[in-house]
C-alpha positions in Angstrom: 0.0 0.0 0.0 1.5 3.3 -1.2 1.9 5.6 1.7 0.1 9.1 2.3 3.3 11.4 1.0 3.9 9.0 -2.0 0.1 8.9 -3.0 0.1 12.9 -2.7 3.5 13.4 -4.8 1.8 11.3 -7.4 1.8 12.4 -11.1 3.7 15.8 -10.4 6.4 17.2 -11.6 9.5 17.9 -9.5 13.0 20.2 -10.5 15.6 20.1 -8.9 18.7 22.2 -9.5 22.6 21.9 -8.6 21.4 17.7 -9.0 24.8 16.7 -9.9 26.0 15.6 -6.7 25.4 16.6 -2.4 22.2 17.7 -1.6 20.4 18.2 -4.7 21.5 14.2 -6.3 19.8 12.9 -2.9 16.8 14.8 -3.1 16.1 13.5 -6.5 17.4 10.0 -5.6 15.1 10.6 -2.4 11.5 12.2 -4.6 11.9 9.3 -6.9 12.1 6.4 -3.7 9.5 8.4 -2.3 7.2 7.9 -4.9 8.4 5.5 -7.5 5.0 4.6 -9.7 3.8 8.0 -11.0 6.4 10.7 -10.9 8.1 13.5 -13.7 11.9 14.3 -12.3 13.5 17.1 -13.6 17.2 17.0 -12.7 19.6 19.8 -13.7 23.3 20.8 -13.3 26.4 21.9 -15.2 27.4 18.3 -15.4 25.4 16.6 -18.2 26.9 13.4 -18.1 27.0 13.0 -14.4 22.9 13.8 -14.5 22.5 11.1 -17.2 24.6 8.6 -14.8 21.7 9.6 -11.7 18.8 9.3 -14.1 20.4 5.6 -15.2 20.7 5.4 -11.1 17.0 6.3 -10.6 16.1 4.0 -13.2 17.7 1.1 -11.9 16.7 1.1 -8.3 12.8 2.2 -9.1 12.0 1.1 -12.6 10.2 3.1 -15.0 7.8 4.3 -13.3 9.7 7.7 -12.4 10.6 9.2 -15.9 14.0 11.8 -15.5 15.0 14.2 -18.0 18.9 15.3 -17.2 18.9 18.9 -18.3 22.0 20.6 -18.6 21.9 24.4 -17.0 24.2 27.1 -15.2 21.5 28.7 -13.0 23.7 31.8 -12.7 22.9 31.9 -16.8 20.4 34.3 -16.9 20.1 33.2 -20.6 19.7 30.0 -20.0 17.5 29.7 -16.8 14.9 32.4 -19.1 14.6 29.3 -22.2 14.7 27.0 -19.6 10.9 25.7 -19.6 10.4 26.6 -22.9 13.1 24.4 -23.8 11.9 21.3 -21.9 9.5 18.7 -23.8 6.2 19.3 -23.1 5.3 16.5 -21.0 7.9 17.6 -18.4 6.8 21.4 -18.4 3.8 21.8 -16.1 5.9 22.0 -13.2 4.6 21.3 -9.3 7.6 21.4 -7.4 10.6 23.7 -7.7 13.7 22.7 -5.6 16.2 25.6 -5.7 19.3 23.7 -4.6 22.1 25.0 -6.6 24.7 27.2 -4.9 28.3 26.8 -3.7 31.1 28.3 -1.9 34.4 30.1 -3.0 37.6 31.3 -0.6 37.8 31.7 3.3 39.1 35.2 2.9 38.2 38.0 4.8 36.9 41.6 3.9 39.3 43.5 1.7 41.2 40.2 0.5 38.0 38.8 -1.5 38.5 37.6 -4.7 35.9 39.6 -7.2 35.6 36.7 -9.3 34.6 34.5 -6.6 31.9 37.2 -5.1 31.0 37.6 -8.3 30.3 33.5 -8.8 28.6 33.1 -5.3 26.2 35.8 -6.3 25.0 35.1 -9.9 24.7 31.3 -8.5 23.2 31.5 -4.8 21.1 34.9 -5.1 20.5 35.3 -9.1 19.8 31.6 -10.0 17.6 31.5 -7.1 15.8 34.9 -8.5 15.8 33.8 -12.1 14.5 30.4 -11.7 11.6 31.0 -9.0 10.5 33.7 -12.1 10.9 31.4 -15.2 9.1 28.7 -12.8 6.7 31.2 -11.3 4.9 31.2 -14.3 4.2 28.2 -15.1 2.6 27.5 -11.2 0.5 30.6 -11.5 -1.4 29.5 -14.8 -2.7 26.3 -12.9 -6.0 26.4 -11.5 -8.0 29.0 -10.0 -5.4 31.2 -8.4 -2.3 29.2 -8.9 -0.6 26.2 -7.5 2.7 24.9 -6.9 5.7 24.6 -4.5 8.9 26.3 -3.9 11.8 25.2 -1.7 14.8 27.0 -1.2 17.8 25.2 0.2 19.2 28.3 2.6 21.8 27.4 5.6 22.0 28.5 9.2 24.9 31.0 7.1 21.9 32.9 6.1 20.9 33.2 9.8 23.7 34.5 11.1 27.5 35.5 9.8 30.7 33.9 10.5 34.1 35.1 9.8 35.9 34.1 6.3 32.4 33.7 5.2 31.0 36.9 4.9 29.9 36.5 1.0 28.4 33.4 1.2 26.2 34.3 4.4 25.1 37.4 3.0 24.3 35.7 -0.1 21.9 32.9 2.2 20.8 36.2 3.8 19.3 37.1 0.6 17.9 34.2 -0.4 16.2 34.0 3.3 14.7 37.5 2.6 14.2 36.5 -0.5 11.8 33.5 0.4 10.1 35.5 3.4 9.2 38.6 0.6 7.5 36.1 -2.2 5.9 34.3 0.4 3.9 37.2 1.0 3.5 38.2 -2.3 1.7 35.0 -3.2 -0.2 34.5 0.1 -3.4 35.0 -2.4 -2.5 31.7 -4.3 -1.9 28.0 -3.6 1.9 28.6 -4.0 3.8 27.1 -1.3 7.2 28.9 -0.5 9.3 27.5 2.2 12.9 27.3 3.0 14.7 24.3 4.4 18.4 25.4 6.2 21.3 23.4 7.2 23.6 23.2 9.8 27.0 21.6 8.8 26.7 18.9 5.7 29.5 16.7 4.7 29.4 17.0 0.4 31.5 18.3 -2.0 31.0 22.3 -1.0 33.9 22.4 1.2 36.4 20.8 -1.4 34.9 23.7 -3.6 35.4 26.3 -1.3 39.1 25.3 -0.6 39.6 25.2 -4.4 40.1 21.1 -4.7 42.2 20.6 -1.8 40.6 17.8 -0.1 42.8 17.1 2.9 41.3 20.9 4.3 38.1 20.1 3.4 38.4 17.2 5.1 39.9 18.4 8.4 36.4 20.7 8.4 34.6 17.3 9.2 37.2 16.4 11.9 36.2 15.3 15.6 32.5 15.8 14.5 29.5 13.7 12.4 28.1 15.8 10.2 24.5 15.8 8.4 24.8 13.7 5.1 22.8 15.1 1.8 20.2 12.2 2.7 19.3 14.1 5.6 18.2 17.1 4.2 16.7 15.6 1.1 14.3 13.5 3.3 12.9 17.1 4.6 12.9 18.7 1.5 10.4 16.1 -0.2 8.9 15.6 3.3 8.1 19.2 2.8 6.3 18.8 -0.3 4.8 15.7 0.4 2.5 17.6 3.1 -1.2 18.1 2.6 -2.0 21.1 0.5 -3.0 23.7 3.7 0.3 22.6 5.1 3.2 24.8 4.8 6.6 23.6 6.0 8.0 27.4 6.0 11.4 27.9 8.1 13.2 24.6 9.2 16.8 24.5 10.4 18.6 21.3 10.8 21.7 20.7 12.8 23.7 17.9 13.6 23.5 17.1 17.0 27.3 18.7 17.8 25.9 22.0 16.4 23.8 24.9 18.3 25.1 27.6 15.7 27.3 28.8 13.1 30.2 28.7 15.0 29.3 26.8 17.7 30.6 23.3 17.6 31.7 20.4 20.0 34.6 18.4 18.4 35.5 14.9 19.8 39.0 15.3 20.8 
């Protein structure tokens, strides 16, 4: 007997961004287990070929009952994120559920020794792509029914919350995206349009490695002395999330691991 959240994710259509690996691969490894008989998985990334190895994943371990379409986008493309439903086939483009997951990391410098590049990255990808693909998405959810219908999750982090030193791009770019969420959820109080915002604590995936350039043996001393969250945790409350009934909107959560009680408030095993 199918459960309640699989019977109430059934026949929609789910994207997730940044899919390619951490969070977002779970999350559509995790919709697709969730509710494998009836279900339209959008994955994208910059990575095409690693996309099309997760949909051959998702196809293995559920059958065909979950039909994926790897689609290959840079959400801080303004271009491309604008052609982006057009573009898809149009069995795949009445979208239901929107899972802004792409974002990333760069440097651990402080104020006046931040690289412009790398300010420049974090913000086209964590605060533009956000922006850019709630719009092109937006539409879409508002032509369905009566007064619109859809959801939008927004993966923030407790760096949205609160700043931390060597961080101070990346936090305010969460910050914006926590605003961000908190505004349009307002704005579209009027509709069915679900906006909610799930936030980590400390995840072990490939965003340190990123932020420290490739060198894995730092990224790897960030996880030292503690046990992090792993990208399954969060992608079991992201499609927990939308898999609640209609009225019910999952709009703030913040997830720690259980050494965590803020930013920069850790216990390390010695």
């Amino acid at each position: 007997m199918a459960s309640a959240m699989s019977r109430r994710l059934e026949g929609k259509t789910v994207v997730v961004t940044g899919a390619s690996s951490g969070i977002g691969k779970s999350t559509a490894l995790e919709f697709a287990r969730t509710s494998p008989k009836n279900l339209k998985l959008i994955i994208t990334a910059r990575r095409i070929d690693t996309l099309k190895q997760i949909a051959e994943e998702i196809k293995k371990e559920v059958g065909e009952g979950v039909k994926v379409l790897p689609v290959q986008l840079d959400v801080s493309k303004a271009d491309q994120v604008r052609s982006f439903v057009s573009n898809l086939p149009e069995e795949f483009r009445e979208i239901d559920v929107l899972v802004n997951n792409a974002g990333l990391v760069k440097g651990v410098d402080k104020i006046g020794d931040i690289n412009e590049d790398d300010v420049q990255v974090m913000m086209d990808t964590n605060v533009h792509g956000v922006i850019n693909m709630t719009q092109a998405v937006l539409q879409v959810m508002r032509k369905r029914g009566e007064s619109g219908m859809g959801d939008i999750i927004n993966i923030g982090s407790i760096a949205g919350r609160e700043g931390y030193p060597g961080g101070s791009i990346y936090c305010a770019t969460k910050a914006a995206v926590r605003t961000f969420t908190d505004a349009i959820r307002k704005e579209l109080i009027a509709t069915r349009i679900r906006v909610m915002e799930i936030d980590p604590g400390q995840v072990e995936t490939e965003f340190s490695v990123v932020r420290f350039g490739g060198d894995k043996s730092k990224a790897d001393a960030v996880y030292k002395g503690v046990t992090p969250l792993t990208p399954d945790d969060i992608a079991e409350t992201v499609v927990f999330a939308a898999a609640r009934p209609e009225n019910v909107v999952i709009a703030d959560m913040l997830i720690f691991p259980n050494h965590q009680a803020a930013a920069t408030v850790m216990h390390r095993r010695s």
